[in-house]
Residue, then its C-alpha position, 0 to 999 in steps of 0.5 A: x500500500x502506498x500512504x504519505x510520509x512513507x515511501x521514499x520514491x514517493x517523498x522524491x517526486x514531492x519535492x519537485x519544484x513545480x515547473x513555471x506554467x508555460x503557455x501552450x495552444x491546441x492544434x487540430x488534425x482531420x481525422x475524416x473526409x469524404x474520401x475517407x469517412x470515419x465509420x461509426x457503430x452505431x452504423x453512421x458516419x461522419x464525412x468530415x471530422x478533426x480532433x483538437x489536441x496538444x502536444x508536450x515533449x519531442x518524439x525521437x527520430x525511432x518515433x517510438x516515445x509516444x504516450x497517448x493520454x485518454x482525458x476522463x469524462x469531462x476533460x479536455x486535450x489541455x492536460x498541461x501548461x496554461x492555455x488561455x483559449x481555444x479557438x471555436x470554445x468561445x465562453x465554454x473555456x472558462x478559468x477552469x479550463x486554462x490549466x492543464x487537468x494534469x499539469x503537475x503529472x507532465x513534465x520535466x522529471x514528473x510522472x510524463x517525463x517531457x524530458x523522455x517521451x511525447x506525450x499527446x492528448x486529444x479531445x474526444x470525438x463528440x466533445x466540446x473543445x475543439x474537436x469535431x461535436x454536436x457544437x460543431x457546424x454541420x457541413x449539410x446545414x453550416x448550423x451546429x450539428x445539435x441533435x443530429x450530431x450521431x451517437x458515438x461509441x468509446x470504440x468511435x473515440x478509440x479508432x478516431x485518435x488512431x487516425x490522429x496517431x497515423x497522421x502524426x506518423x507514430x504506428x506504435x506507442x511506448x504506452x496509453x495512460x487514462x484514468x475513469x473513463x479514460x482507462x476505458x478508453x485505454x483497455x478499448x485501444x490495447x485489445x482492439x489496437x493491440x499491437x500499437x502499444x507495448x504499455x497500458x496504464x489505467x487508473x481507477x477504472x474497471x473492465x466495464x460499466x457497472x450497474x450503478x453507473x448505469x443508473x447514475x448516467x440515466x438520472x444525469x441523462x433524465x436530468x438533462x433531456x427534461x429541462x425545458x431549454x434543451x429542447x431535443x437538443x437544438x437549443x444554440x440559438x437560445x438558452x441553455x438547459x443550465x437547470x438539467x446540467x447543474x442537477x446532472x453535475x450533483x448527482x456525478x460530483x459525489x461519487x468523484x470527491x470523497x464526501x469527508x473532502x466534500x465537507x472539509x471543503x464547505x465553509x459555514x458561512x457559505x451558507x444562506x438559509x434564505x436560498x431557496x428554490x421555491x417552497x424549498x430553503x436551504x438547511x445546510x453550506x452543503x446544499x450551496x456547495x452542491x449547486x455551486x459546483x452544478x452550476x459552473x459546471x453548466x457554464x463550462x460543457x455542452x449538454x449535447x456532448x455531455x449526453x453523448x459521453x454519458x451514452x458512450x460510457x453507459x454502452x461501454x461493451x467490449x465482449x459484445x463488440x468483439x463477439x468475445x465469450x469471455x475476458x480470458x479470450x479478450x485479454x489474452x490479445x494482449x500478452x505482449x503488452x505490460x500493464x500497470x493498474x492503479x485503484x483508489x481505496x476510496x474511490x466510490x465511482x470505480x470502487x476497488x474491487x473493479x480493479x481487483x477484477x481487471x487484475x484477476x483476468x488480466x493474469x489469468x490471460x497471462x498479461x504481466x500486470x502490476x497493481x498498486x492500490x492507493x490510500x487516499x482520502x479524496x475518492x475518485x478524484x485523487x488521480x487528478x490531485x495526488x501525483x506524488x502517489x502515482x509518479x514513482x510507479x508510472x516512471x518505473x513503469x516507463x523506463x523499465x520497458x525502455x530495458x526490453 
């Protein structure tokens, strides 16, 4: 087990200076055209398409040190540094955004080590920051896709950034790093992409959706679809169903933060017993806190890019996609890759035992695997605030394979 104060790896990489917050900008790269569609599972397809990503770190001449970097379910390709817009985002790019979500895990001497590899991360197909998504225009209409951009698949978001990969000329990857529904992701690439990596490296994940995220992301889903602005979708030329996604936010936001760090982080005088929402006053800062955090949530993501992901996640099926009978048959593609499980102890959104089971199959597939279980007190969302507790092992990780 990995706690504070105990593990002299850890205690090294804590010392690190912070690195100077330097300014960088995303890029785009079409990953579709007429001539060469992106074919979707849901049987459509999108004739034009591109995807907003960064870029930190040099590939090397063998271009053979690339990490591809999956965001997790709200993230953006601005994993690092500062950024203070991205073209196209308009007011979307709140403060927020203008930091890098892993900025402290990427860099000189850091978990991605900049001064080693190359690192990518782009936006998921469907997203709302840059890349190609209900808010882009539809080339038929020239208005924004809105309800009829089509449902999309993490297979669709896996096999878009494979293109991505193919136009920056990288066949093979050193490794793919996600966490939450980016370890998704990760899995996704290194059974169906199998041979394009030789690292895979997902944190607080699990091998599929369970059944209470299934009804978390339906509630999320009712939430939205039944504010009156959404609209079916096509509400760009009015107002936004903020209602929907503030209440969305409150129903994901505790199963992300431990709700011990929830409470230490209200303030009593936040609280104003005469808030209300009608007949309703506040009893508790923890109301205001909730709403808070649903409302500027609201004011940095797009409803229909949100409903989008959540339908991606909630779909997530890779035996039903491969036509697998079984984990052991699907993992045993990957036996020439080595991977590194993270789990969280606290994590209610990916509790433990998920890890634990993608550990179990992945040995009994013969894959190498190493599992690290970490004691945090911030639930789910300490492989965003934590990088003490991760960096050793991910090093180790990466430049042991480099001795291969």
């Amino acid at each position: 087990m990995i706690s504070e104060g105990t593990n002299t790896l850890q205690d090294r990489d804590s010392k690190l200076p912070a690195p100077r917050i330097k300014s960088v900008a995303s890029k785009w790269m079409p990953i579709a055209s007429p001539n060469r569609p992106l074919n979707l599972i849901s049987g459509e397809t999108l004739s034009e398409a591109s995807l907003c990503f960064e870029t930190y770190g040099n590939l090397n001449r063998k271009r053979d040190n690339a990490i591809l970097l999956f965001h997790a379910l709200t993230g953006s390709q601005h994993a690092a540094r500062f950024n203070p817009a991205v073209e196209g985002v308009g007011d979307l790019w709140t403060k927020d955004c203008q930091t890098g979500w892993w900025d402290r895990f990427i860099g000189p001497g850091r978990a991605l080590d900049t001064d080693n590899y190359f690192i990518i991360c782009a936006n998921y197909l469907g997203g709302c920051y840059g890349s190609t998504g209900p808010t882009s225009v539809n080339p038929e209409t020239s208005e924004p896709y809105g309800s009829r951009f089509p449902r999309i698949g993490f297979s669709d978001i896996v096999d878009s950034q494979i293109r991505l990969l193919e136009n920056l000329g990288i066949g093979k990857l050193h490794a793919v790093v996600g966490s939450s529904t980016g370890g998704l992701l990760s899995l996704n690439l290194a059974v169906r992409y199998a041979q394009r990596v030789r690292n895979v490296i997902p944190i607080a994940t699990g091998l599929e959706t369970t059944p209470l995220q299934k009804i978390q992301i339906f509630e999320q889903i009712y939430a939205i679809e039944t504010d009156t602005n959404f609209a079916g979708g096509n509400y760009y030329q009015g107002n936004r169903p903020s209602s929907g996604m503030a209440h969305a936010r409150i129903i994901s936001h505790k199963t992300f933060i431990a709700t011990d760090i929830i409470e230490k982080r209200v303030k009593p005088n936040d609280h104003n017993s005469a808030q209300s929402l009608g007949w309703y006053r506040f009893n508790h800062p923890l109301e205001s806190y909730m709403l808070h955090q649903g409302q500027k949530f609201a004011r940095r993501f797009d409803a229909n890019s949100y409903l989008r992901i959540l339908d991606a996640w909630s779909s997530f099926n890779l035996l039903f996609e491969l036509n697998a009978n079984d984990y052991g048959e699907l993992l045993s593609r990957c036996g020439n890759q080595r991977h590194l499980v993270f789990s969280i102890d606290s994590d209610s959104c990916f509790p433990p035992v998920e890890q634990e089971r993608l550990e179990k199959q992945l040995k009994q597939a013969n894959v190498p695997v190493a599992h690290i279980p970490v004691r945090s007190e911030k639930g789910h969302d300490s492989f965003l605030l934590e990088p003490e507790l991760y960096a050793p092992h991910i090093r180790h990780t990466l430049d042991a394979a480099n001795l291969f």
